[in-house]
Each structure stands twice: as structure tokens, then as C-alpha cells.
C-alpha positions in Angstrom: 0.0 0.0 0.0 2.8 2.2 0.8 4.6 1.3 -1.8 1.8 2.4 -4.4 1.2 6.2 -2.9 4.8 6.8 -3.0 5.0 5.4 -6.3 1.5 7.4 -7.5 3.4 10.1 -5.9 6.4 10.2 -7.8 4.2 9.8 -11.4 2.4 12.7 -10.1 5.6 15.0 -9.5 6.9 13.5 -13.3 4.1 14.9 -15.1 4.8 17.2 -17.7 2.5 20.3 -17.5 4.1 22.6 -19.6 6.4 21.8 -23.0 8.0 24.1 -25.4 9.4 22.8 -28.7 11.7 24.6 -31.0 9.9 27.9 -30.0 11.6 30.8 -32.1 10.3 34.6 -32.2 11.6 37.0 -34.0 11.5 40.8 -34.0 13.2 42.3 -37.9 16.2 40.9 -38.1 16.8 40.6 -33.8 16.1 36.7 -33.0 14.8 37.2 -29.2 14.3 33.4 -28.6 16.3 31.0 -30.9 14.7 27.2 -31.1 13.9 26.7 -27.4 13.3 23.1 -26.0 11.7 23.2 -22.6 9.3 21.7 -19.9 8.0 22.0 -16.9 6.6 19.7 -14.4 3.9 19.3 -12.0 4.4 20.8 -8.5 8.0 21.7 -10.0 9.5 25.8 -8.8 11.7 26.5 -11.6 13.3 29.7 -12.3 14.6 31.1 -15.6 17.4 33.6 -15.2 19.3 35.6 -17.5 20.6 39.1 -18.2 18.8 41.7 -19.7 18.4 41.0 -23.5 18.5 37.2 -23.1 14.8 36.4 -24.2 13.6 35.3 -21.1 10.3 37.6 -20.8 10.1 36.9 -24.1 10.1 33.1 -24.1 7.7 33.6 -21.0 5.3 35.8 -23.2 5.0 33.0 -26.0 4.1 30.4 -23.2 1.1 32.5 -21.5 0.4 32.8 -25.1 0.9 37.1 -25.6 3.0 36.4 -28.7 2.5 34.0 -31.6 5.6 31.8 -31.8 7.3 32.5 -35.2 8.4 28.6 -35.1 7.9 25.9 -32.7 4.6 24.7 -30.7 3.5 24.9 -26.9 1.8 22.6 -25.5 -0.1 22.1 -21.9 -1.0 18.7 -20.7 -0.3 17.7 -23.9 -2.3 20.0 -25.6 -1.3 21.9 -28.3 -2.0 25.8 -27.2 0.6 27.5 -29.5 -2.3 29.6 -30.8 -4.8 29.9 -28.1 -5.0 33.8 -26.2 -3.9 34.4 -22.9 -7.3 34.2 -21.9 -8.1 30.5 -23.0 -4.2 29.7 -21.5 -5.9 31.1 -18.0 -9.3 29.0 -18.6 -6.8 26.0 -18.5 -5.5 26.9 -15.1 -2.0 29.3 -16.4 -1.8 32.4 -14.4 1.1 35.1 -14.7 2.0 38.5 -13.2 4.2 40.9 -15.2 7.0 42.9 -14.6 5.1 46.1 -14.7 2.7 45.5 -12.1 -0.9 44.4 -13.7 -3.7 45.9 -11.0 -7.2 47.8 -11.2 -6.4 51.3 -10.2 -9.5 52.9 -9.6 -10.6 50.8 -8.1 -9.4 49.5 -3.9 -7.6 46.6 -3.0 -10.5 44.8 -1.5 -12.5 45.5 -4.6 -9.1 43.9 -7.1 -9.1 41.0 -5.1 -13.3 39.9 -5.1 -13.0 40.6 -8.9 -10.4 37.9 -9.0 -12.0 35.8 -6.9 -15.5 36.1 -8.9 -14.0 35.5 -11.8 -11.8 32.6 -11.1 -14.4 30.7 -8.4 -18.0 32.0 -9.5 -19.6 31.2 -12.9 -22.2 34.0 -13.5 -21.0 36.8 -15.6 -18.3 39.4 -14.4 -21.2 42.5 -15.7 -23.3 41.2 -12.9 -20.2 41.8 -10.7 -19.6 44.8 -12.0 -23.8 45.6 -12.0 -23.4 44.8 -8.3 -21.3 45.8 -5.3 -21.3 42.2 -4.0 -20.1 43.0 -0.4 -21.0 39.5 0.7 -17.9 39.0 -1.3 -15.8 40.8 0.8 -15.9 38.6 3.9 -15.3 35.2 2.1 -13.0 33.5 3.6 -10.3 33.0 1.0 -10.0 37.1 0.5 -9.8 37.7 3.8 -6.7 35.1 4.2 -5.4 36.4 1.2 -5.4 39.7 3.1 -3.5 39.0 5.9 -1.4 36.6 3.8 0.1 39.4 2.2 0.1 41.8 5.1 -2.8 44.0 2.7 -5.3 44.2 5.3 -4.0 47.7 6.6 -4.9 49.1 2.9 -7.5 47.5 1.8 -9.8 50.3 1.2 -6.9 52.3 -0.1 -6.8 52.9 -4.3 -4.6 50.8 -5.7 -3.1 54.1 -7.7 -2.3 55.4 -3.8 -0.5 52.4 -3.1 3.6 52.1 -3.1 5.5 49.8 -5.8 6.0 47.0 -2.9 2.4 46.8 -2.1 1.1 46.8 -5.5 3.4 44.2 -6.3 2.1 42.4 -3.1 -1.2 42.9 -5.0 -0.6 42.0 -8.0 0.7 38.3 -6.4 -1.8 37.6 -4.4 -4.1 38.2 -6.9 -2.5 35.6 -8.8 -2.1 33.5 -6.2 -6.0 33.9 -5.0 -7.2 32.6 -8.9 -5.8 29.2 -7.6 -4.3 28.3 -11.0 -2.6 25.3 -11.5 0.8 26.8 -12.9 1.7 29.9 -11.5 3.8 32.3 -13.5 5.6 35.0 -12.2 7.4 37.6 -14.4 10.3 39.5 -12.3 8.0 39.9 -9.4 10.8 41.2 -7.3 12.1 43.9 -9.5 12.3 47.4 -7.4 11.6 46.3 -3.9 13.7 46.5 -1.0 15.3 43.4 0.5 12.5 43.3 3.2 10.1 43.3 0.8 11.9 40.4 -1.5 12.1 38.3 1.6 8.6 38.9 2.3 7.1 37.9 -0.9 9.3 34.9 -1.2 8.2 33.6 2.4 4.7 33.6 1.3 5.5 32.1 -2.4 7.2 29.4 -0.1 3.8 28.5 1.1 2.8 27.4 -2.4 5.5 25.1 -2.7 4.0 21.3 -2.9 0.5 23.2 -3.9 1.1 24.8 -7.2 3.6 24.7 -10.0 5.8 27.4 -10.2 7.6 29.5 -12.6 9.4 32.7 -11.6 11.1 35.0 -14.4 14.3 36.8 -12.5 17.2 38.9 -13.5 19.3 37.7 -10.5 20.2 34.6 -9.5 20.6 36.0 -5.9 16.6 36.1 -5.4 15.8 33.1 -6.2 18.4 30.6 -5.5 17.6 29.3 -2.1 13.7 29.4 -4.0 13.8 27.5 -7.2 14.4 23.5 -7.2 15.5 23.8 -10.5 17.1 27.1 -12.3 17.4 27.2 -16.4 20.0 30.4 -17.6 18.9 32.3 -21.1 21.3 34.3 -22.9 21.0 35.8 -26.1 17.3 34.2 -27.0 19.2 30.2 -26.5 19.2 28.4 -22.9 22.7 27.6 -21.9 22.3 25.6 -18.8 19.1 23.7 -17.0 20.1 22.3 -13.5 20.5 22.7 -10.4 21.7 26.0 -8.6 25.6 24.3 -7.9 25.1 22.9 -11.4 24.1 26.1 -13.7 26.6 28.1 -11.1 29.6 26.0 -12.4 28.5 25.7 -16.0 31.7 27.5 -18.1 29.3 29.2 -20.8 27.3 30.5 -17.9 30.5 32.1 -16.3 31.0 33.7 -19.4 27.9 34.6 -20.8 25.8 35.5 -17.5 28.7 35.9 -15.1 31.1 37.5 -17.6 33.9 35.9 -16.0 36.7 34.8 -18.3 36.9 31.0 -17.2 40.4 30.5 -18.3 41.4 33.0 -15.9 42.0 31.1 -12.2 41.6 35.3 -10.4 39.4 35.5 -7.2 36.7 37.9 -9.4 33.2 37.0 -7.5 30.1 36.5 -9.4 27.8 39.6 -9.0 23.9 39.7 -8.3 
């Protein structure tokens, strides 16, 4: 008996949730991501890492589906979504964040979060939402967590447009995080907070861990290594390395490419970020 739940276990932690075939895009003559093989799978936390200019938010746009692939095919659960919208990606269970943070500003905090929360848990149309202040909304349960999750309680009736850069990126996550998809995909989530508020954030995306597959976009390794199980390093459109941290850390084309440390040189140069 034992023996078949660990073994139903592992088949469920081997399943591929997310593949990407030969995926090229192209803008004129600049080739932003050049035949890319990758996959992701279930309950996995990989990172992709790269310098700026190495096709990482691209790639991650042509998998959430908010550019056509020039080349190549995507696929989730084995379906082939190369040419379905964002919107029929987040239908499936695919929900990203963006490096510019993604939020309703007129509208308060409390009010961003019930809209995600109708829309991702109640079938009736978002217009009767909209038709309809819905405050027996605001006390369900899972807002209210999601509140104090993210420390948001304090401003909840606060205008998103009042709010600072770290608490409408807090937002902007736990909106994603409150859709309950099944792959959660985050796009430099970290960029332009203070180290208190990296922490933060990544103590509460540690929660997820085990519940959710996730996939976080970062410019430095730094965030995200003690985070990711698994780290894959862009540079210039192709991916270089797909490991471990130790592993993609000692890779030679890394330390030249993303590092820019000349690996035939023995110095005592430290790797930056």
C-alpha cells in the first residue's frame, strides 16, 4: 500500500504540465528566442534567469500565449495551445504576473481581489459583478486570508493608484495567487523592492510550494536561489544551462555569458547579483 502512494506520488511529481518545442520569435532581423526546448513539471518551482536581453520575458510571453511563436509549438497537458489567447491559457489553469505591475487602479484593493475571486471561483458573468457591489464577497473566507497573507489588510480600502511599488506588487501576487491556477507564473516579481520586501514575498511564495507549479522569471540569481528546485539560464534568445543551482553556477558558458567571468582565468573575481 505504501509502496503504491509513494509510487502514484512520484508519477504525479513526473508529469509534464508545460512543453516548449523549438519555439523561435523573431523581432526584424533581432532573433529574441532561438529554437527553445523546454518543460516544466507538476508541482516543479523553476526559475529562468538571465541578463537583460537574453529572451527570457520573451520566451515567458510565448508560453502565457501574448506572442504568436514564429516557429515551434507549446503545449499544456499535452495540448497543443501554440495559438490559443492568454485568456483560453488562464481557462486552462495558467496564471502570470508581469514585470510592470498588472492591477485595477480605480478601483481599492479589497474590490481587485473579489474581482479575481468572482472571476476565477463563480460562474455568473463578471457584468453582474460589476452591476453589483457584491459585499457578501468581501468577507469570504479566502479574501480575507489572502489579506492577511500578504500583510494587505492595513490598505485594503486604499486605491490601488495610492499604493507604493512594494504593495502593489504584493497585490498584484496575491491576486494571482487567490485565482488558484494550476501553474503559477511569475514575471520578475521582485524587481524594485527593497530586500524586506523580497524576503517577504518569497516567504509567502514558499507556502505554495507542494501546492502549485511554479515559474518565476528573475534577473538575478541572488533572489531566487535558495527558492527555485531547478534554475534554467537564457542568454541571447538560447538556454545555456538547465540544472540545479551548484550545477548552472559552475557551467563554463554560464560564467561567461551571464557571469562574464573569463573561465580560463584562475583570479578570485566574484560572481555579481
Amino acid at each position: 500500500m505504501e509502496g503504491d502512494e509513494a509510487a502514484s506520488g512520484e508519477e504525479k511529481l513526473s508529469t509534464e504540465i508545460i512543453k516548449a518545442t523549438g519555439v523561435t520569435k523573431r523581432f526584424g532581423a533581432l532573433v529574441a528566442v532561438d529554437r527553445v526546448n523546454y518543460s516544466l513539471r507538476e508541482h516543479e518551482v523553476a526559475g529562468i534567469i538571465g541578463s537583460n536581453g537574453a529572451g527570457k520575458t520573451t520566451f515567458f510571453n510565448l508560453v502565457t500565449g501574448y506572442y504568436p511563436p514564429d516557429e515551434g509549438s507549446i503545449f499544456y497537458r499535452g495540448r497543443d495551445v501554440t495559438r490559443m489567447t492568454p485568456q483560453q491559457r488562464v481557462t486552462l489553469g495558467m496564471t502570470r504576473t508581469f514585470q510592470l505591475t498588472s492591477t485595477f487602479d480605480n478601483l481599492t484593493v479589497l474590490d481587485n481581489l473579489v474581482l479575481v475571486y468572482f472571476r476565477a471561483h463563480r460562474s455568473s458573468s463578471l457584468a453582474k459583478l460589476l452591476l453589483n457591489t457584491c459585499r457578501r464577497y468581501r468577507t469570504e473566507d479566502k479574501i480575507v486570508s489572502t489579506l492577511e497573507m500578504f500583510d494587505l489588510h492595513p490598505v485594503r480600502d486604499r486605491l490601488v493608484t495610492n499604493l507604493s511599488l512594494g504593495e502593489k506588487r504584493r497585490l498584484e501576487i496575491a491576486m494571482a495567487v487567490l485565482a488558484e491556477p494550476q501553474v503559477l507564473m511569475l514575471d520578475e516579481p521582485l524587481a524594485g523592492l527593497a530586500e524586506s520586501e523580497i524576503k517577504g514575498i518569497l516567504e509567502i511564495l514558499g507556502r505554495r510550494v507542494g501546492k502549485q507549479t511554479i515559474l518565476i522569471v528573475e534577473h538575478k540569481i541572488s533572489h531566487v536561489k535558495d527558492f527555485v528546485e531547478r534554475l534554467t539560464v537564457m542568454h541571447e534568445g538560447r538556454i545555456i544551462a538547465d540544472g540545479g543551482y551548484e550545477e548552472c553556477l559552475r557551467d563554463p558558458e554560464v560564467r561567461r555569458s551571464y557571469w562574464q567571468i573569463d573561465t580560463e582565468s584562475q583570479g578570485s573575481r566574484h560572481a555579481p547579483g
